[in-house]
SEDREN-285281 format. One record per residue (C-alpha): residue number from 1; residue in three letters; x, y, z. Coordinates in Angstrom, 2 decimals, always signed. Layout:
REM residues N
REC   k   r      xx      yy      zz
REC NUM ALA       X       Y       Z
...
//
This chain:
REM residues 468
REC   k   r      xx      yy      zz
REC   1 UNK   +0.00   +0.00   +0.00
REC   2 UNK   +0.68   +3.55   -0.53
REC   3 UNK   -0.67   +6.87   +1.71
REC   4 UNK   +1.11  +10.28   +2.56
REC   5 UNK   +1.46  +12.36   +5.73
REC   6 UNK   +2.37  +15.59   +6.99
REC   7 UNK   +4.91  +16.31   +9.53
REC   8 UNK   +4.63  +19.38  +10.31
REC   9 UNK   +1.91  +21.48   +9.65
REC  10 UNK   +2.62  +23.75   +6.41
REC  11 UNK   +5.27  +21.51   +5.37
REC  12 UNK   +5.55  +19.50   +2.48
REC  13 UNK   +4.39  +15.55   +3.02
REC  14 UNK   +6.19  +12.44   +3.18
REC  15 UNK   +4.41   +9.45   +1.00
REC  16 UNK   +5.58   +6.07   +2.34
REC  17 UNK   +5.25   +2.56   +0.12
REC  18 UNK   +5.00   -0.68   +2.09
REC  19 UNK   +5.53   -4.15   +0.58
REC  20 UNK   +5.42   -7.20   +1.21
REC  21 UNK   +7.77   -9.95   -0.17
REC  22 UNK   +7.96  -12.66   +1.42
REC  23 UNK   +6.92  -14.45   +4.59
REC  24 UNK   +8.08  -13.86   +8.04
REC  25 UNK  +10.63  -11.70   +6.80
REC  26 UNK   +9.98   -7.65   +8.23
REC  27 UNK   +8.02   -5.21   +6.12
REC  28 UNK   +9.86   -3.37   +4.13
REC  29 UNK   +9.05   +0.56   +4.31
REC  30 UNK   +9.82   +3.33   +1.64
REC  31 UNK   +9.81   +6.91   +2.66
REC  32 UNK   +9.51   +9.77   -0.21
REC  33 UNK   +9.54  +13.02   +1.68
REC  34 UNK   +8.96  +15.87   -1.15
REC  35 UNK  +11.10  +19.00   -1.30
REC  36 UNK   +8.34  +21.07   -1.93
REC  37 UNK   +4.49  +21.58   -1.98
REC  38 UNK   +3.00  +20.66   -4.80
REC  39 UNK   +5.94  +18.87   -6.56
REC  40 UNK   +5.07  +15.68   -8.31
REC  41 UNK   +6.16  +12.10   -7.78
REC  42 UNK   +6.59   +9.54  -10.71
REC  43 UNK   +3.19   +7.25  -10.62
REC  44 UNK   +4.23   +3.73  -10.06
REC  45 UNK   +0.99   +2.36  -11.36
REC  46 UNK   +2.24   +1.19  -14.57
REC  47 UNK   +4.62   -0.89  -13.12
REC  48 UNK   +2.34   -2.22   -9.81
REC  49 UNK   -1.00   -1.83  -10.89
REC  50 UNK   -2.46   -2.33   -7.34
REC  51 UNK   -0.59   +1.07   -6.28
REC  52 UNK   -2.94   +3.11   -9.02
REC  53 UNK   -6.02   +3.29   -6.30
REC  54 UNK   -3.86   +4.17   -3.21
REC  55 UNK   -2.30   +7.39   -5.79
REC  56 UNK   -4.95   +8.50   -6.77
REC  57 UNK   -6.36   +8.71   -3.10
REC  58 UNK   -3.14  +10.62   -2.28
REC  59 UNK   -3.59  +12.56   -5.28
REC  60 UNK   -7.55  +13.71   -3.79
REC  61 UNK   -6.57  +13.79   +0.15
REC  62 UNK   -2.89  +14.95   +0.20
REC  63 UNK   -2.64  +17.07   -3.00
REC  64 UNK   +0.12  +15.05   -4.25
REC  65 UNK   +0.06  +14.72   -8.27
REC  66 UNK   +1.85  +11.23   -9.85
REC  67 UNK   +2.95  +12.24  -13.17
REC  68 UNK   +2.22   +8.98  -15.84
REC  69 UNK   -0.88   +7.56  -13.64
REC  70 UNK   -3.35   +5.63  -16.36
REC  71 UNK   -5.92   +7.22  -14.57
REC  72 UNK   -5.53  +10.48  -13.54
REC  73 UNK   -9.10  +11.35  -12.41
REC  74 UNK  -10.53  +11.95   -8.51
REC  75 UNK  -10.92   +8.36   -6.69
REC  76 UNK  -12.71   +9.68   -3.47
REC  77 UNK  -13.63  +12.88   -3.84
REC  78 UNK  -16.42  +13.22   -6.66
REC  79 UNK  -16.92  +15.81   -8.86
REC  80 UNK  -17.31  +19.63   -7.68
REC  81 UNK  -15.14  +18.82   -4.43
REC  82 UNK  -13.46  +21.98   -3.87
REC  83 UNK  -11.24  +21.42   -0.57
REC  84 UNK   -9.59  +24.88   +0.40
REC  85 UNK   -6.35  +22.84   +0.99
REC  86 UNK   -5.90  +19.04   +1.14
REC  87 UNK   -7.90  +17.14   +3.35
REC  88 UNK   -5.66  +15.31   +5.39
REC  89 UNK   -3.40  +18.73   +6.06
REC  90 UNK   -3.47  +19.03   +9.31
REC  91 UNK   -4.56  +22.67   +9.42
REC  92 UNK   -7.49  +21.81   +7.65
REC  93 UNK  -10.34  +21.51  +10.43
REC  94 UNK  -11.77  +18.01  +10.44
REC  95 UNK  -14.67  +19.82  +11.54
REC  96 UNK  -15.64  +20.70   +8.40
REC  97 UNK  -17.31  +19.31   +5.63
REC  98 UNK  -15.45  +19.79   +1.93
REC  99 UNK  -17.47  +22.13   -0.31
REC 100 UNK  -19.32  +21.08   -3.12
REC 101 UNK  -21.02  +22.56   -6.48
REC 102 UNK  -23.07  +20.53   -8.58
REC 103 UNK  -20.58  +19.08  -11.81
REC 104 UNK  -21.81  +16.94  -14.37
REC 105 UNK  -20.20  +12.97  -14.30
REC 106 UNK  -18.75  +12.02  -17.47
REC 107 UNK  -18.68   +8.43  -18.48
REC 108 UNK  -16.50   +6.78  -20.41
REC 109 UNK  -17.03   +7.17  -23.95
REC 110 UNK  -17.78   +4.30  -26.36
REC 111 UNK  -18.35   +3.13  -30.33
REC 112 UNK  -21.48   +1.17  -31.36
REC 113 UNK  -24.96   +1.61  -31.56
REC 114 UNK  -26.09   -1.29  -30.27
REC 115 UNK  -24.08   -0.51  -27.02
REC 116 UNK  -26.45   +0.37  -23.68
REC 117 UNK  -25.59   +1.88  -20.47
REC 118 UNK  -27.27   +1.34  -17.35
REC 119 UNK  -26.14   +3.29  -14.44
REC 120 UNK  -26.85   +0.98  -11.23
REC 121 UNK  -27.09   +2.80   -7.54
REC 122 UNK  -25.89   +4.17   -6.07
REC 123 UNK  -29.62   +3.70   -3.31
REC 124 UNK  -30.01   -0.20   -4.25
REC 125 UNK  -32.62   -2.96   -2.90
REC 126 UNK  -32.28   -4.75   +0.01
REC 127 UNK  -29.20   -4.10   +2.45
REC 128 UNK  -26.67   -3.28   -0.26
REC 129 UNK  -24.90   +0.07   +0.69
REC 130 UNK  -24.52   +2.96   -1.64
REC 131 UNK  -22.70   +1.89   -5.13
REC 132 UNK  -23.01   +2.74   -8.49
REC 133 UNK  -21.93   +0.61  -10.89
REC 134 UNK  -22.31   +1.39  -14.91
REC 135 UNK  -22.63   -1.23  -17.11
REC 136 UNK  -22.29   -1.50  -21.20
REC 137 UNK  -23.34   -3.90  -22.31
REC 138 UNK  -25.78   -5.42  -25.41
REC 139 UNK  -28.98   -8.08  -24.49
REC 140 UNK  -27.56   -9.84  -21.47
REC 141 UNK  -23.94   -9.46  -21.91
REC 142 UNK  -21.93   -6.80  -20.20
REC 143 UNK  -18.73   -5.41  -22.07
REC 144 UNK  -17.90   -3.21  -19.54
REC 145 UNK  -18.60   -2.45  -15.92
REC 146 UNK  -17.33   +1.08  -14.27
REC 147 UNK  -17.97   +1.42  -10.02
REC 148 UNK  -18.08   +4.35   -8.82
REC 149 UNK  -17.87   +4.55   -5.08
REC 150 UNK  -16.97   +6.62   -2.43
REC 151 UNK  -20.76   +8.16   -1.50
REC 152 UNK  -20.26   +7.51   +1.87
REC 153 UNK  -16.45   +8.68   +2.65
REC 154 UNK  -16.27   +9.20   +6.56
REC 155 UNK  -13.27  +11.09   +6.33
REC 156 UNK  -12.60   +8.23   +9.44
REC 157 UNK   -8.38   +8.79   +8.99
REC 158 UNK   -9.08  +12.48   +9.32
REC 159 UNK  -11.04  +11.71  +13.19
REC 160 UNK   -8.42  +10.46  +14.52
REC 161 UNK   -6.12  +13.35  +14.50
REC 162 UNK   -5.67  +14.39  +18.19
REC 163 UNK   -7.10  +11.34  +19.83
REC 164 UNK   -5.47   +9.58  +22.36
REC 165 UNK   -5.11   +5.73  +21.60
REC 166 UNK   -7.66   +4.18  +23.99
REC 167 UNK  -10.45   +6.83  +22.51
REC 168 UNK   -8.92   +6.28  +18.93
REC 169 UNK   -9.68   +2.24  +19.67
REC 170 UNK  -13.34   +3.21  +19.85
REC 171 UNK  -13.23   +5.12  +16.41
REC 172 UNK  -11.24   +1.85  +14.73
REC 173 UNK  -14.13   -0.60  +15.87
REC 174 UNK  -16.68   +1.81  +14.39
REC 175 UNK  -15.55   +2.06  +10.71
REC 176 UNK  -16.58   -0.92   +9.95
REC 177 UNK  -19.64   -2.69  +12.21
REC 178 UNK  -18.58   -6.08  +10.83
REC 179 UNK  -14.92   -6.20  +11.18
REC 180 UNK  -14.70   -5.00  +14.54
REC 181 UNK  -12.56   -7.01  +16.26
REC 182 UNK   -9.80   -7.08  +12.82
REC 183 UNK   -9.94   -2.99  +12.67
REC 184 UNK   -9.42   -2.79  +16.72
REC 185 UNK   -6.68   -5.62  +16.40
REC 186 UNK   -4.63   -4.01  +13.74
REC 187 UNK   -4.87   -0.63  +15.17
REC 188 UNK   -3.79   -1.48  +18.46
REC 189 UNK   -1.23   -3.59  +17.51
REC 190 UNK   -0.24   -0.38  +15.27
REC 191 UNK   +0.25   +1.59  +18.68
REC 192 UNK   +2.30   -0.92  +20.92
REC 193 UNK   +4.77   -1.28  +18.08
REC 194 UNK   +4.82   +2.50  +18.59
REC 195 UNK   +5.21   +2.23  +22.39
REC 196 UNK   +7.44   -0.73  +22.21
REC 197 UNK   +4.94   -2.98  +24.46
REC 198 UNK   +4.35   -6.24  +25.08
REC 199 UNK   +1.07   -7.61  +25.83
REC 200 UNK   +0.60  -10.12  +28.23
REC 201 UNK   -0.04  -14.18  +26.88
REC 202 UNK   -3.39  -14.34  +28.19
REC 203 UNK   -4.06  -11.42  +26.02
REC 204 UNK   -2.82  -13.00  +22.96
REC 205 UNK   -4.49  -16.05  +23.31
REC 206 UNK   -8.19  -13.83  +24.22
REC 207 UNK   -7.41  -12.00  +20.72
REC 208 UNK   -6.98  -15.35  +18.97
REC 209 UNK  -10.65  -16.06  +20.28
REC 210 UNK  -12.48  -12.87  +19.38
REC 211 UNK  -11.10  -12.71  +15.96
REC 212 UNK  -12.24  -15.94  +15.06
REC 213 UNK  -15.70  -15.48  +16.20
REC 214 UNK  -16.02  -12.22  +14.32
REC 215 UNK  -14.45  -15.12  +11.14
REC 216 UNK  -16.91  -17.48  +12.35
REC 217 UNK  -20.13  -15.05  +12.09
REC 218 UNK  -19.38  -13.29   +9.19
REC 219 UNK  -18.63  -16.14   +6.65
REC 220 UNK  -21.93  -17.88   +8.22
REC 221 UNK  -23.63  -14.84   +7.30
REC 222 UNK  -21.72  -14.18   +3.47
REC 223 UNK  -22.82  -18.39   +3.21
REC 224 UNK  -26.75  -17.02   +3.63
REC 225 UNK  -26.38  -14.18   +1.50
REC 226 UNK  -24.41  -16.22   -1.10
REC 227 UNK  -27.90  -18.55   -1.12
REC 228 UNK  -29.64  -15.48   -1.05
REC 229 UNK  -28.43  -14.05   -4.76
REC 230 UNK  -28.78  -17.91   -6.15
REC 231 UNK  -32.55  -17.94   -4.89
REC 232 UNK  -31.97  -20.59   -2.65
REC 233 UNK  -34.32  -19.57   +0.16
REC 234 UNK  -34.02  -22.30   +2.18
REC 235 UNK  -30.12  -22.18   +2.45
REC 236 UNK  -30.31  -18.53   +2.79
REC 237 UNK  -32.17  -18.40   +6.07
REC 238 UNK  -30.16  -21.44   +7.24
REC 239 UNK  -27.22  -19.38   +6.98
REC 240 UNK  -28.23  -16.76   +8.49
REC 241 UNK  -29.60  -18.45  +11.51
REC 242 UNK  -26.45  -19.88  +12.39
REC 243 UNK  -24.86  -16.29  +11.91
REC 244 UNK  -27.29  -15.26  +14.24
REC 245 UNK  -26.59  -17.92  +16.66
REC 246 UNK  -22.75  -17.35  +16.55
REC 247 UNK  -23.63  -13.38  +17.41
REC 248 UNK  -26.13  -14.10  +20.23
REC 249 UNK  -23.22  -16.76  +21.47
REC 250 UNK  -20.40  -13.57  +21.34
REC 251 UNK  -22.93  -11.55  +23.65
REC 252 UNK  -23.36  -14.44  +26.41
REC 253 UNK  -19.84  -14.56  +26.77
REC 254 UNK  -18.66  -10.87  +25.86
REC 255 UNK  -21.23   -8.53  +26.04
REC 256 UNK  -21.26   -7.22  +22.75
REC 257 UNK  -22.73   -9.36  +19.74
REC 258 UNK  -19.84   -7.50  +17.41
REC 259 UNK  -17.32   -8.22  +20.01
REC 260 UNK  -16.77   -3.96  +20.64
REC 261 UNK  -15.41   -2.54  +23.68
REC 262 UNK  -12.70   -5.62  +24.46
REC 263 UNK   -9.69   -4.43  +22.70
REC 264 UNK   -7.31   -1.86  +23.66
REC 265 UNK   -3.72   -0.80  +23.52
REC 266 UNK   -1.93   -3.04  +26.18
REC 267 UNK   -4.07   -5.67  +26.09
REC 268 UNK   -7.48   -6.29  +26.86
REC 269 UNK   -9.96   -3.92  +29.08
REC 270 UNK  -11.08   -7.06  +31.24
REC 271 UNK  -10.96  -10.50  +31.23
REC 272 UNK  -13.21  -12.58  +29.55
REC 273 UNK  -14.72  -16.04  +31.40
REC 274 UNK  -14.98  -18.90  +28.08
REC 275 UNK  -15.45  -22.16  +30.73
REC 276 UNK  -18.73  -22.95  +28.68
REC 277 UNK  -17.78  -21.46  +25.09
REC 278 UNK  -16.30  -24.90  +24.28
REC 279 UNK  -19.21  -26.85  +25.17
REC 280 UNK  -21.50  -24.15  +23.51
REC 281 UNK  -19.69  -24.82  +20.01
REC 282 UNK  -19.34  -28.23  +19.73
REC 283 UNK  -22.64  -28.18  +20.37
REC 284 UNK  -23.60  -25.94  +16.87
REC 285 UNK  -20.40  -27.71  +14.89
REC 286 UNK  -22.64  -30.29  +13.74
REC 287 UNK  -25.34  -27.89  +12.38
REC 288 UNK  -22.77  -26.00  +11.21
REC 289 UNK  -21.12  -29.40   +8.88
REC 290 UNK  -24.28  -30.54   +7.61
REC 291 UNK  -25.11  -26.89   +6.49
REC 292 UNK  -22.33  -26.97   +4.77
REC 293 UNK  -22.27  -30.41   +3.17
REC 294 UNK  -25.77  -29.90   +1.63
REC 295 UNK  -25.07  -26.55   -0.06
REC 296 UNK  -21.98  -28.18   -1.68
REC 297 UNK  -24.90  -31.10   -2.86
REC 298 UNK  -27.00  -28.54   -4.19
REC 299 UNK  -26.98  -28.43   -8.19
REC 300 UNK  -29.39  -25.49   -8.60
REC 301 UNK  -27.01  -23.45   -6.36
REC 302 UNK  -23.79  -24.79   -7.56
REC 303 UNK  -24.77  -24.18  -11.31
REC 304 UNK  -25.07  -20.35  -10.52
REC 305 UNK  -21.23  -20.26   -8.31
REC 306 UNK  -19.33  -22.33  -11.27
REC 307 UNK  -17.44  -20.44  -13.86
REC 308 UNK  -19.49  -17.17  -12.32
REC 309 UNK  -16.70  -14.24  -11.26
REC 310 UNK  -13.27  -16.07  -12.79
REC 311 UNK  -10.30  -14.40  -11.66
REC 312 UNK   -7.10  -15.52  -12.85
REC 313 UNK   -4.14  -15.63  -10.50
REC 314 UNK   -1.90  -13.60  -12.02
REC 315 UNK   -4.59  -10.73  -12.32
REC 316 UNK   -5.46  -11.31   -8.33
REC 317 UNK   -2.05  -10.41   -7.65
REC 318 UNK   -1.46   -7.99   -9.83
REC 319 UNK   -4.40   -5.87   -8.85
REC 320 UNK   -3.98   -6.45   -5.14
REC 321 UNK   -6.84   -8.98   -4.01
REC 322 UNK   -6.27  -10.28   -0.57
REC 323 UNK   -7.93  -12.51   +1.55
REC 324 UNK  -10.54  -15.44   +0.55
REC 325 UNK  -10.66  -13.84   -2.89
REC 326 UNK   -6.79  -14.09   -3.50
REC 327 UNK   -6.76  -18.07   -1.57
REC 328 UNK   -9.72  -18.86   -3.80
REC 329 UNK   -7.41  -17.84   -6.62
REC 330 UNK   -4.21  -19.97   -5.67
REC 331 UNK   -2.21  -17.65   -3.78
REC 332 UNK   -1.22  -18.95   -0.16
REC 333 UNK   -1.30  -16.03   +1.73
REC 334 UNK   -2.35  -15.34   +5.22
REC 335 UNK   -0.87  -12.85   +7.65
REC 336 UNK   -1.98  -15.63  +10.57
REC 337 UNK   +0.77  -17.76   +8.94
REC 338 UNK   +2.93  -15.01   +7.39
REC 339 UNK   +3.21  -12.77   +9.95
REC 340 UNK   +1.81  -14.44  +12.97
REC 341 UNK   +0.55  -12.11  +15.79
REC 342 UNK   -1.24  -12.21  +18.65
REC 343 UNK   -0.78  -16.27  +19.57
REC 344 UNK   -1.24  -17.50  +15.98
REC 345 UNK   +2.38  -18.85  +16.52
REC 346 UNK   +1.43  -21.17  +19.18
REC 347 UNK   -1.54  -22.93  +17.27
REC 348 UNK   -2.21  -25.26  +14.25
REC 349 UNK   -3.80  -24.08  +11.13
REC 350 UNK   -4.10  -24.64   +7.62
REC 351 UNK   -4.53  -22.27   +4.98
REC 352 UNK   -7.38  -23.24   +2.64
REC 353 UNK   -6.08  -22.41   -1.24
REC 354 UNK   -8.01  -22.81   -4.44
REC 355 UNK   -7.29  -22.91   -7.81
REC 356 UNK  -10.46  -21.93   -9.86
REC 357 UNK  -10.84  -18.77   -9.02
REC 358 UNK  -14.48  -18.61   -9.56
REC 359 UNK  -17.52  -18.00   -6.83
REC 360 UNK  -17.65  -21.79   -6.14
REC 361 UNK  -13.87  -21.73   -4.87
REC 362 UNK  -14.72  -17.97   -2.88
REC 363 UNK  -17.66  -20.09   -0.98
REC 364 UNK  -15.03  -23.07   -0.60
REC 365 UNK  -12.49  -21.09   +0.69
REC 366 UNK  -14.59  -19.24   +3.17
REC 367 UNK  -16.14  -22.62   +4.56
REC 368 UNK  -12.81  -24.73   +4.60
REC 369 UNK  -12.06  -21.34   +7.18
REC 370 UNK  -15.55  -22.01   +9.16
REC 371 UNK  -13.93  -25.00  +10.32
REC 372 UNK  -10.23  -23.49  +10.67
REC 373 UNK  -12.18  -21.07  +13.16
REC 374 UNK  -13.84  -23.69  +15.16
REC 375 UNK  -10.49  -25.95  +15.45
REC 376 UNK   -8.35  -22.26  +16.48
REC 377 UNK  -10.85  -21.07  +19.12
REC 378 UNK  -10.89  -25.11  +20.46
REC 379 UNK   -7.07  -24.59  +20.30
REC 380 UNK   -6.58  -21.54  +21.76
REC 381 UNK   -9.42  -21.94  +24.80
REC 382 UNK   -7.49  -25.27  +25.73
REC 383 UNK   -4.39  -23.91  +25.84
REC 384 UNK   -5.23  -20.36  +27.13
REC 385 UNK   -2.78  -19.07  +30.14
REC 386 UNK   -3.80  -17.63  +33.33
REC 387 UNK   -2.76  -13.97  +34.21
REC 388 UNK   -3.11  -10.73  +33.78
REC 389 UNK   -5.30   -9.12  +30.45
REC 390 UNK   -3.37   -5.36  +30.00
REC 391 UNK   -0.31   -3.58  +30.80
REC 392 UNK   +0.10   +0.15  +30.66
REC 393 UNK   +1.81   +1.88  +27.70
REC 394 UNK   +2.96   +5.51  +26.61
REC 395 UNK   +3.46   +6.77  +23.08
REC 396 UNK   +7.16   +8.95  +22.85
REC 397 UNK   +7.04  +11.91  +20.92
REC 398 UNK   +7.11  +11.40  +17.30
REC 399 UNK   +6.76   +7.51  +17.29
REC 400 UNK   +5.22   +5.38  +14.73
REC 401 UNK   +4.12   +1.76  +14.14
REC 402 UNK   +2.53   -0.72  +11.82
REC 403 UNK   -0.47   -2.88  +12.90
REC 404 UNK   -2.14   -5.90  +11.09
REC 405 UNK   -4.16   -8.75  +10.66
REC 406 UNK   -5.84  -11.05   +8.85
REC 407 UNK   -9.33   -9.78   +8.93
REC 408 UNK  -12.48  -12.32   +7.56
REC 409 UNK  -12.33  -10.08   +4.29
REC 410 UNK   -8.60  -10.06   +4.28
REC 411 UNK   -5.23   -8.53   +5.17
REC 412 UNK   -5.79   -5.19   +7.20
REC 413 UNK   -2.93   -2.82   +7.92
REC 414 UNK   -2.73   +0.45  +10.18
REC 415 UNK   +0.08   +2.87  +10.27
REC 416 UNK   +0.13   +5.46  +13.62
REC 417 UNK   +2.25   +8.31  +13.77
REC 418 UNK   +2.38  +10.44  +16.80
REC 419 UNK   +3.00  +14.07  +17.25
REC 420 UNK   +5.29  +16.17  +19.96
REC 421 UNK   +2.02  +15.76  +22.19
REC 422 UNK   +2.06  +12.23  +22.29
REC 423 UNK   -1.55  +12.15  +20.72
REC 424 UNK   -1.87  +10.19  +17.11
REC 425 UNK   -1.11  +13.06  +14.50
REC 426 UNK   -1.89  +10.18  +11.41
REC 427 UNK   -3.46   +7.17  +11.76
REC 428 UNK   -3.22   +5.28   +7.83
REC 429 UNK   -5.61   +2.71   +6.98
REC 430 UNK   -5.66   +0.00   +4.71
REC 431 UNK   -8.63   -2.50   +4.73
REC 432 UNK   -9.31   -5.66   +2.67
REC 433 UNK  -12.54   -4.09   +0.56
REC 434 UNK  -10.70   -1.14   -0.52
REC 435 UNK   -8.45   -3.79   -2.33
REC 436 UNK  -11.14   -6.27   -3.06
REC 437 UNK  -13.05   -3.44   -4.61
REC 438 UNK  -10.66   -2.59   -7.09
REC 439 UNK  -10.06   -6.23   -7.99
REC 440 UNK  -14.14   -6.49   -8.56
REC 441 UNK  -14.61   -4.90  -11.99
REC 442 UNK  -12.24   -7.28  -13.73
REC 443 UNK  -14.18  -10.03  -13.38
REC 444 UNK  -17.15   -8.39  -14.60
REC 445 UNK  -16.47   -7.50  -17.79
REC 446 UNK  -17.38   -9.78  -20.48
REC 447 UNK  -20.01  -11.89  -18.04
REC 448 UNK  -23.50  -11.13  -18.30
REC 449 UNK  -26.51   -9.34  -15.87
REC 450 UNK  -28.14  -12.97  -14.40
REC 451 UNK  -24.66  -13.57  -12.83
REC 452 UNK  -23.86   -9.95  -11.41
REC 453 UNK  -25.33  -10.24   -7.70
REC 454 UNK  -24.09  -13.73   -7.28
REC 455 UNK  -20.74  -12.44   -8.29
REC 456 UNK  -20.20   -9.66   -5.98
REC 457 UNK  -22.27  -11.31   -2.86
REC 458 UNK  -19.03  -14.13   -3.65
REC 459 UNK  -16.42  -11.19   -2.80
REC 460 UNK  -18.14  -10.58   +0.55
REC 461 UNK  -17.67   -6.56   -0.37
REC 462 UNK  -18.69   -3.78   +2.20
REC 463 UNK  -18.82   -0.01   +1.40
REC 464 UNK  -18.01   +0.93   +4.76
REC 465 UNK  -14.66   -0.84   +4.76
REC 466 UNK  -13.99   +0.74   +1.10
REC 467 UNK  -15.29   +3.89   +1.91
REC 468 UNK  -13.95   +4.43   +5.34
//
């Protein structure tokens, strides 16, 4: 990923690039501090097409321009934004909202009569969020697909300038309602790499446990709404019952059926009693198997997942797909295994990796992880230390630190920086939908409108993640 700071207010910024090449090997970090305002950087897009989003979001919330982008139009900022000064400057008041005039959109041009457009969103049925996405296309087939998103930018990086961390924790769980525990994780993780902390073992293991059930929920509930866009009724509510048992099981044992208000820098804010969790699963694993095993017998829904949504493996990793999507095109990655944190290093997991790349192999991924979560919360309850849940930590002027990990939609990375105050001056975030959703569109094209919704329910997208 890509984003760009400030260091001092009135000051030109600094854009850092961070990779990552191989397993447990450290992060490598490159820093680009610019001479002077409004000089331009040489786009690296051509060359790592994944980078082209995170410049162009530079390019709208830094006021950085990256001469040779291929597409050198606003990413989150729409038409008639007229920001006094960059967003993310730190003199500009996060208070206020960015002025806008009414613009006209211009779509991309193209040749042929018989050519349609149909401009989709961005208010859609049912629970979708805000999205438009433009198709071309001629009868059934679409040619071309163009999302434009961004209708519900939060400006979230922008709140947390001048928070203190255990506040900030409370904005991180927020941006996203159903990755919770994975945007608290990260960011907290983030800020004892700052502070140089350790958190205690019992704290580790307790991490292990919420993230999974936050895993375990969600890709119950993407199951559901997977049998949802297929019409299979019966499968959908299935699903979704045993989402909604998994969430009514998190708030008998935690308080909170999205697991909030647990995390924190240092540690955890109390301890958490999981005597009967074990007991309490086992007891839903077998509903949970046979749910599984009849949807994978189930021709009129595996006729619709087949073939629907190819993405080839080279294109996944060219264009930056992570999580499920980029396993369920045959690229082993997982930042559990990678770049184990919390007590992922003390337990045994496998990493589920297809080949076809399709929406059958998405689904296949996602429930070979259903029972990776139930066999790492077994694992970690059984094997969870006594002790204490937090230890104290202070940020030093001017520290930073990187935070991740693996979130049920994919890899999720926060950067911190803190001022001379010891509050965060820029918190960076990269989630998995803001790289999912750029990976989206390319298997699109050259499908056709029956298979859209089943296609995009199998990337398990959210706007809120994207949008942030």
């Amino acid at each position: 990923m890509a984003y760009a700071w400030f260091p001092e207010p009135g000051e030109p910024p600094e854009v850092l690039y961070l990779a990552d090449r191989k397993p447990h090997e450290p992060f490598p970090l490159l820093r680009c501090r610019l001479s002077a305002a409004g000089e331009q950087l040489a786009s690296l897009a051509p060359e790592i097409p994944l980078l082209g989003w995170y410049e162009r979001e530079i390019t709208d919330l830094c006021g950085i321009s990256f001469q040779g982008h291929p597409e050198p139009h606003p990413l989150v900022l729409h038409e008639g934004a007229h920001p006094s000064i960059p967003p993310l400057d730190p003199r500009y008041p996060k208070e206020s909202m960015i002025a806008y005039s009414s613009e006209p959109w211009e779509l991309p041009s193209v040749e042929g009569s018989d050519v349609q457009v149909l401009p989709f969103g961005p208010v859609r049925g049912d629970v979708l969020e805000s999205a438009q996405i433009v198709f071309y296309y001629i009868g059934e087939a679409i040619l071309h697909c163009h999302p434009r998103l961004f209708f519900k930018h939060r400006g979230m990086e922008k709140r947390f300038e001048g928070l203190q961390p255990l506040l900030a924790t409370l904005l991180a769980e927020r941006i996203s309602g159903v990755d919770s525990v994975a945007h608290s994780l990260a960011f907290c993780q983030a800020v004892e790499t700052a502070c140089e902390c350790e958190i205690p073992e019992r704290a580790r293991y307790l991490r292990v446990v919420l993230a999974e059930l936050e895993r375990l929920y969600n890709h119950l509930h993407y199951l559901g709404h997977l049998c949802h866009t297929t019409t299979l009724k019966v499968g959908e509510a299935q699903g979704k019952l045993l989402a909604e048992q998994c969430k009514q099981l998190n708030a008998i044992f935690t308080g909170s059926r999205f697991l909030r208000g647990l995390i924190k820098p240092g540690g955890l804010r109390r301890d958490i009693d999981l005597e009967a969790l074990p007991h309490r699963l086992r007891m839903l694993e077998p509903e949970i198997t046979t749910y599984m095993q009849e949807l994978e017998v189930t021709n009129s829904h595996l006729d619709r997942l087949i073939t629907t949504g190819h993405l080839p493996r080279q294109l996944a990793f060219d264009q930056g797909a992570t999580g499920p999507i980029k396993r369920a095109s045959g690229i082993d990655r997982d930042l559990r295994c990678d770049h184990p944190y919390a007590a992922y290093d003390r337990l045994a997991m496998d990493i589920p990796v297809r080949t076809d790349g399709d929406a059958h192999a998405r689904a296949q991924v996602r429930m070979a992880e259903i029972n990776n979560s139930l066999s790492l919360l077994l694992q970690a309850i059984d094997n969870m230390p006594e002790g204490p849940v937090e230890t104290k930590l202070s940020a030093p002027a001017g520290a930073e630190g990187l935070g991740w990990c693996e979130g049920t939609r994919g890899s999720m990375y926060y950067c911190v920086h803190f001022g001379a105050n010891g509050a965060l001056a820029r918190v960076k975030v990269k989630s998995p939908s803001f790289s999912n959703w750029r990976v989206f569109p390319f298997t699109v094209h050259d499908t056709n409108m029956m298979d859209y919704a089943i296609n995009e329910a199998s990337f398990g997208l959210t706007m809120a993640g994207c949008d942030r």
